[in-house]
N, CA, C and O of each residue as an XYZ file, in Angstrom:
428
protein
N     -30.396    -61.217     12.233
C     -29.470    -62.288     11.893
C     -29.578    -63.441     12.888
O     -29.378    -64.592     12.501
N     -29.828    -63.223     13.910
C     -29.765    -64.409     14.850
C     -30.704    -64.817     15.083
O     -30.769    -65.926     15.613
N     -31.992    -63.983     14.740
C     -33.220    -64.640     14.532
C     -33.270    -65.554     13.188
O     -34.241    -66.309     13.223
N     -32.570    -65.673     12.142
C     -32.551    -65.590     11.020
C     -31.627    -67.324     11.565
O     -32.120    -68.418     11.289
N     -30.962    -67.245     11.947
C     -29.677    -68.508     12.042
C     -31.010    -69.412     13.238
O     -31.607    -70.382     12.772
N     -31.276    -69.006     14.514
C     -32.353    -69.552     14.597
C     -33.119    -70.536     14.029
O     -32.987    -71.704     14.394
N     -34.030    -70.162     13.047
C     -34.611    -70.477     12.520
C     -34.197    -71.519     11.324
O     -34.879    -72.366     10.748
N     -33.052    -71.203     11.192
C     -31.940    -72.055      9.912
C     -31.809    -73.180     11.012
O     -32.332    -74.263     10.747
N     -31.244    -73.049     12.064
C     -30.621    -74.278     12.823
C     -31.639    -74.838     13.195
O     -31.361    -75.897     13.758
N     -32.909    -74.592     13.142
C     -33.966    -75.403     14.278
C     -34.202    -76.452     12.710
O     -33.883    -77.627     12.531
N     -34.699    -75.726     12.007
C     -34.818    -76.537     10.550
C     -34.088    -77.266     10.022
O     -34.540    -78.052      9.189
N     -32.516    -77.242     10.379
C     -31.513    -78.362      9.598
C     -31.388    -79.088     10.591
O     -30.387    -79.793     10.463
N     -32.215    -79.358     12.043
C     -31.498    -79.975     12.473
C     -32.724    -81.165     12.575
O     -32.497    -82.328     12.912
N     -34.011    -80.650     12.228
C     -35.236    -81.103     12.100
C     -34.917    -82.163     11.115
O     -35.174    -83.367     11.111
N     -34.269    -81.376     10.259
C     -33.599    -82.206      8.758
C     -32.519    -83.443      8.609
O     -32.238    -84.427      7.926
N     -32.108    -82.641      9.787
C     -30.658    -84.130     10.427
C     -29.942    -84.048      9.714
O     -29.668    -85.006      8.991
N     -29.268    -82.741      9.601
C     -28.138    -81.885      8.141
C     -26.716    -82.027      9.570
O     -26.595    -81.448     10.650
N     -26.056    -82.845      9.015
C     -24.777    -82.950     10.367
C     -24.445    -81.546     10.410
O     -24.321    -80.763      9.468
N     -24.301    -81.318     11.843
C     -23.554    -80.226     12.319
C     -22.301    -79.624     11.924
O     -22.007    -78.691     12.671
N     -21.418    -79.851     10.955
C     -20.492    -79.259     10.660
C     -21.207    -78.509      9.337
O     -20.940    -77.319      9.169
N     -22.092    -79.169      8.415
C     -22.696    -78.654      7.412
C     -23.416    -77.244      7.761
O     -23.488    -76.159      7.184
N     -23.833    -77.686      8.780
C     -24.822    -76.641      9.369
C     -24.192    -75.239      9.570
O     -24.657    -74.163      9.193
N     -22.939    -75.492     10.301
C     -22.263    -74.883     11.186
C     -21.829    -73.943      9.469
O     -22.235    -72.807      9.224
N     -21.080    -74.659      8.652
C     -20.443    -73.921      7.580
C     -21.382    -73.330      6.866
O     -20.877    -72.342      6.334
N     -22.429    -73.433      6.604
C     -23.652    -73.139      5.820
C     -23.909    -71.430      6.367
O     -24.210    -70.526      5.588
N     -23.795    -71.325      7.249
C     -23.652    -69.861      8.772
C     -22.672    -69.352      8.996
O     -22.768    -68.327      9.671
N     -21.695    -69.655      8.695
C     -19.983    -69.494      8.449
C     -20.042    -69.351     10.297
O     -20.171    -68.282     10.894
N     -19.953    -70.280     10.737
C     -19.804    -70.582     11.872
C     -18.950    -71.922     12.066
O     -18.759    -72.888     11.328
N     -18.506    -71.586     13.377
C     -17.225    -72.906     13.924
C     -18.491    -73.728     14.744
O     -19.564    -73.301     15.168
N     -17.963    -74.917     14.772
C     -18.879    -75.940     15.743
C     -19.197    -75.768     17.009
O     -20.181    -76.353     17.462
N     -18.366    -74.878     17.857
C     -18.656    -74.110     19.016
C     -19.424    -73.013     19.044
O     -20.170    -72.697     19.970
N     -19.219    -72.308     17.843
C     -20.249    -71.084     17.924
C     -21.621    -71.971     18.075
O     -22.274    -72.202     19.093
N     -21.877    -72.466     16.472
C     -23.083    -73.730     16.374
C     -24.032    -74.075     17.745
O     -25.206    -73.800     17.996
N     -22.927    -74.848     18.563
C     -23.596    -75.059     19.973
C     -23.873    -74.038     20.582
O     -25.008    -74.076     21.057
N     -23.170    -72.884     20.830
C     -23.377    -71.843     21.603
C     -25.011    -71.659     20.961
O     -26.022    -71.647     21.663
N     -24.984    -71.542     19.682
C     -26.629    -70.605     19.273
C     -27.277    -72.135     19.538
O     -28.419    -71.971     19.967
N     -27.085    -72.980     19.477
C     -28.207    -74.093     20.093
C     -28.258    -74.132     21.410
O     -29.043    -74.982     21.832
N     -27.739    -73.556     22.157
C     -27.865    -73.447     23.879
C     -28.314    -72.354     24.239
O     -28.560    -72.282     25.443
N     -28.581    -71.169     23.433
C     -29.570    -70.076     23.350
C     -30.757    -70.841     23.156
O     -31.405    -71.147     24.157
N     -31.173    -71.227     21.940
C     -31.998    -72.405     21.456
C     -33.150    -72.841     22.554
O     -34.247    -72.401     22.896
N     -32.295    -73.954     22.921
C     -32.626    -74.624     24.278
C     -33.489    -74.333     25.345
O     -34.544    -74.845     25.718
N     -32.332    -72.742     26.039
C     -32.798    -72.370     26.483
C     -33.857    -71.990     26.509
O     -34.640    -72.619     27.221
N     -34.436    -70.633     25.649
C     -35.739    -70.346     25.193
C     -37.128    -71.358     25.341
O     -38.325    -71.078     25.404
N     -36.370    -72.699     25.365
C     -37.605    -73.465     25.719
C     -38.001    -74.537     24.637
O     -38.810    -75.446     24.826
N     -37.088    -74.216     23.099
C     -37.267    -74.813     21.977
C     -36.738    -75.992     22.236
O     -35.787    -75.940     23.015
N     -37.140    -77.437     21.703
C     -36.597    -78.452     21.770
C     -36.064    -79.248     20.881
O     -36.742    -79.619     19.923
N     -35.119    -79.537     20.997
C     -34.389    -79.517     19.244
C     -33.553    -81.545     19.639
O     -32.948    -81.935     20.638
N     -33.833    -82.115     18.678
C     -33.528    -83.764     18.677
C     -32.043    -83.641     18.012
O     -31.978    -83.379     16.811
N     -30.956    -83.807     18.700
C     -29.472    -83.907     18.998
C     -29.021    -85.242     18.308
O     -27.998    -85.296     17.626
N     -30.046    -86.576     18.579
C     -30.051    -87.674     18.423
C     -28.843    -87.730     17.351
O     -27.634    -87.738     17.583
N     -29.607    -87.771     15.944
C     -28.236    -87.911     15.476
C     -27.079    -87.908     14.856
O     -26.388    -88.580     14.090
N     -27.118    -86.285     15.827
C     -25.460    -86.008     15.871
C     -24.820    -86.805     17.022
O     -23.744    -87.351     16.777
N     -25.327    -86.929     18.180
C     -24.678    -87.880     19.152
C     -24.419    -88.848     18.598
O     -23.274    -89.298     18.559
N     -25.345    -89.348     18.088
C     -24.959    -90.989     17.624
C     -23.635    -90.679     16.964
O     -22.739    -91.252     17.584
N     -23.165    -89.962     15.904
C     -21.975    -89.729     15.187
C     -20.746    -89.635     16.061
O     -19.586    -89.836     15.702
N     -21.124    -89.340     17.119
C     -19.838    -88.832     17.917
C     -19.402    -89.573     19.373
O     -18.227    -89.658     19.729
N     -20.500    -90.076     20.127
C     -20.502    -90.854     20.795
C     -21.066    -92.506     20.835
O     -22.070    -92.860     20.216
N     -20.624    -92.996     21.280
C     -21.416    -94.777     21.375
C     -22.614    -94.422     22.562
O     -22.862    -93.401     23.204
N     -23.229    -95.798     22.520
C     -24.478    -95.426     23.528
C     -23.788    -95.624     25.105
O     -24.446    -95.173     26.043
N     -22.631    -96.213     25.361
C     -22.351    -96.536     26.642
C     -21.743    -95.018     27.244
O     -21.779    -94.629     28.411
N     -21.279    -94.432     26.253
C     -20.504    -93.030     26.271
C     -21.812    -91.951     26.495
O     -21.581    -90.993     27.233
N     -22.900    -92.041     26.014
C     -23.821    -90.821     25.818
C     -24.279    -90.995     27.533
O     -24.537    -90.050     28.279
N     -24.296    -92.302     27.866
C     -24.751    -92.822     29.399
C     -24.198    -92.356     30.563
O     -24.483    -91.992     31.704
N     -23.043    -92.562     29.592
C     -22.393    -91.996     31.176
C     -22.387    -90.470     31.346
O     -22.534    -90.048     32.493
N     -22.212    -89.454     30.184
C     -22.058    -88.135     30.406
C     -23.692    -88.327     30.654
O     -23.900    -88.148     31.853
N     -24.510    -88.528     30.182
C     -25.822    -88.051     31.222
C     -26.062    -88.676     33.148
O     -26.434    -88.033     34.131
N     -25.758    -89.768     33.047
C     -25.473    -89.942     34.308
C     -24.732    -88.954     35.110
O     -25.210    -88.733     36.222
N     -23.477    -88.200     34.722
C     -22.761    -87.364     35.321
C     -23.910    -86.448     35.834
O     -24.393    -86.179     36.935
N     -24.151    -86.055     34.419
C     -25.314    -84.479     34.502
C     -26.228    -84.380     35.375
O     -26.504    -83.276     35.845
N     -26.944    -85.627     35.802
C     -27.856    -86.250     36.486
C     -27.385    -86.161     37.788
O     -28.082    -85.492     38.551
N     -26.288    -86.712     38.274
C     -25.791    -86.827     39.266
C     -25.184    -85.306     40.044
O     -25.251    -85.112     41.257
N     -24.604    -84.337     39.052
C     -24.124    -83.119     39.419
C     -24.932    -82.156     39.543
O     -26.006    -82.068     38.947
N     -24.272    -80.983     40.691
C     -24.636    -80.231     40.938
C     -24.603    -78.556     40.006
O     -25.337    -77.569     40.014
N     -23.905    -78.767     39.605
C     -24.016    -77.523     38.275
C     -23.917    -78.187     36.862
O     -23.675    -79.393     36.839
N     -24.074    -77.549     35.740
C     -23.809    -77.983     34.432
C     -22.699    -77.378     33.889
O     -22.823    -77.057     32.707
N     -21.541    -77.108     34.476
C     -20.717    -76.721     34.136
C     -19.960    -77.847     33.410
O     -19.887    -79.053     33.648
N     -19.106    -76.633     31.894
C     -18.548    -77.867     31.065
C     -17.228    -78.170     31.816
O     -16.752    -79.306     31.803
N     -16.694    -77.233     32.411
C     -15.141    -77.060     32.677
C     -15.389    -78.476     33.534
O     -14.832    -79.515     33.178
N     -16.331    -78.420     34.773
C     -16.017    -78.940     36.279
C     -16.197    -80.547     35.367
O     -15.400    -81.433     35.674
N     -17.426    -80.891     34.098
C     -17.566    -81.975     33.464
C     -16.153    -82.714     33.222
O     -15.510    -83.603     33.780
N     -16.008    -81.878     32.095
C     -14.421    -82.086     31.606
C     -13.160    -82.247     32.667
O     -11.958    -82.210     32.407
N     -13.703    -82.405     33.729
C     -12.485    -82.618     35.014
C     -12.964    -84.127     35.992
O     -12.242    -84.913     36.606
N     -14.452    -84.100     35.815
C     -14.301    -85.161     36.642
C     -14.540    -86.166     35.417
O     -14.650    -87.339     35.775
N     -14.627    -85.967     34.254
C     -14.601    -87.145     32.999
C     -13.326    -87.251     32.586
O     -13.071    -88.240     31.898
N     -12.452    -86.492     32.824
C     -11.311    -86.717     32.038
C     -10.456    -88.303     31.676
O      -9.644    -88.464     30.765
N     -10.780    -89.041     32.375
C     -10.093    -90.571     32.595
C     -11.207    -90.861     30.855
O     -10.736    -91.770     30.171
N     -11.917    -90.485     30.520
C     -12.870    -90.715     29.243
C     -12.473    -90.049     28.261
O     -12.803    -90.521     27.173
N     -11.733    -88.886     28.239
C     -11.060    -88.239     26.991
C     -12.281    -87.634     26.134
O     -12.282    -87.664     24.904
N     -13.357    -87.063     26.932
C     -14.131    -86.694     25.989
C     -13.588    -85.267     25.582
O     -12.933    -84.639     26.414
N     -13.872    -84.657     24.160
C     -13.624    -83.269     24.070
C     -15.033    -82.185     24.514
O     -16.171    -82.498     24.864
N     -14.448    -80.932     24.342
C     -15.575    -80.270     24.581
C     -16.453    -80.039     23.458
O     -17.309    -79.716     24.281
N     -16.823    -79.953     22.772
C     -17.931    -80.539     21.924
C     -18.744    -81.632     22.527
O     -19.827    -81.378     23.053
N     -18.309    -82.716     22.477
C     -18.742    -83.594     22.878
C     -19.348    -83.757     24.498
O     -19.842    -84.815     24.886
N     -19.256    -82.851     25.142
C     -19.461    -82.516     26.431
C     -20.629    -81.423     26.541
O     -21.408    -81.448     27.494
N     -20.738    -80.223     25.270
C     -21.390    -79.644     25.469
C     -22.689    -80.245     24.147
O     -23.847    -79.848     24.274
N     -22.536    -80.632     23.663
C     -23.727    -81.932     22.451
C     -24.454    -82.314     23.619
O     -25.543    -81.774     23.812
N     -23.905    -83.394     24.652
C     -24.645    -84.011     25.511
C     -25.103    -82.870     26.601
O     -26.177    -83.040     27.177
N     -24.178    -81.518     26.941
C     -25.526    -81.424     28.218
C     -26.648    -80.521     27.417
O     -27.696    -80.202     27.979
N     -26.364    -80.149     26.121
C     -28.131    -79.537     25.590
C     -29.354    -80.842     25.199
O     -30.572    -80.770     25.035
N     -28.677    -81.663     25.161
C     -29.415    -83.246     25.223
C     -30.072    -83.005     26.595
O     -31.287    -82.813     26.651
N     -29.112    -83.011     27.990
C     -29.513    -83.518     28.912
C     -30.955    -81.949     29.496
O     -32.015    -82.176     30.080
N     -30.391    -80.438     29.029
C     -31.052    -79.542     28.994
C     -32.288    -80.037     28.638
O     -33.173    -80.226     29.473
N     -32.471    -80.359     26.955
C     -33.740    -80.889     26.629
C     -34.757    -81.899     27.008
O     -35.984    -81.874     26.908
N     -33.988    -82.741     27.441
C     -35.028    -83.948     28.168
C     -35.189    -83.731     29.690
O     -36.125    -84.278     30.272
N     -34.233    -82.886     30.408
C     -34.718    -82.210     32.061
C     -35.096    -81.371     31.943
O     -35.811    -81.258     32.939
N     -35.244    -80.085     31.107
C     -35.286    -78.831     31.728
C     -33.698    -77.951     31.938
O     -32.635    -78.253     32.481
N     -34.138    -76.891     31.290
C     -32.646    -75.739     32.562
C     -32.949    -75.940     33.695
O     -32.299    -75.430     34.608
């Protein structure tokens, strides 16, 4: 099965099928979703986020949470979500951008 969703998510996203579609298509919540794309990731697969970010963030917004990422010492979402908070981002939106920032640095 999770090889199976895998393979579903690398393909819809190839497809640029928005993430909630995706997510329901798997009977999955948008957090699970990310969770199996940060397995994903990890593994080494590289998967274009593009655009779902665009949907959810502006470009001055995607800048700055990578700047953070860039700048910090862990990738933690919690410690993110504490020193961004004056930005109101949610967590979704916190964890979208660091498998972005995963994919174009490296784990």
């Amino acid at each position: 099965n999770k090889k199976s969703n895998k393979i579903y998510i690398i393909q819809n996203v190839d497809k640029k099928i928005p993430l909630d579609t995706i997510a329901k298509n798997k009977d999955l919540r948008l957090d699970e979703l990310l969770e199996e794309m940060e397995t994903i990731v990890a593994s080494g697969t590289r998967l274009n986020l593009d655009y779902a970010i665009d949907d959810m963030l502006d470009e001055d917004e995607q800048d700055e949470v990578i700047d953070y990422f860039r700048s910090c010492e862990t990738s933690s979402l919690d410690l993110a979500r504490e020193e961004l908070e004056d930005s109101d981002y949610n967590w979704e939106q916190l964890k979208i951008m660091r498998l972005k920032f995963l994919v174009e640095n490296g784990n």
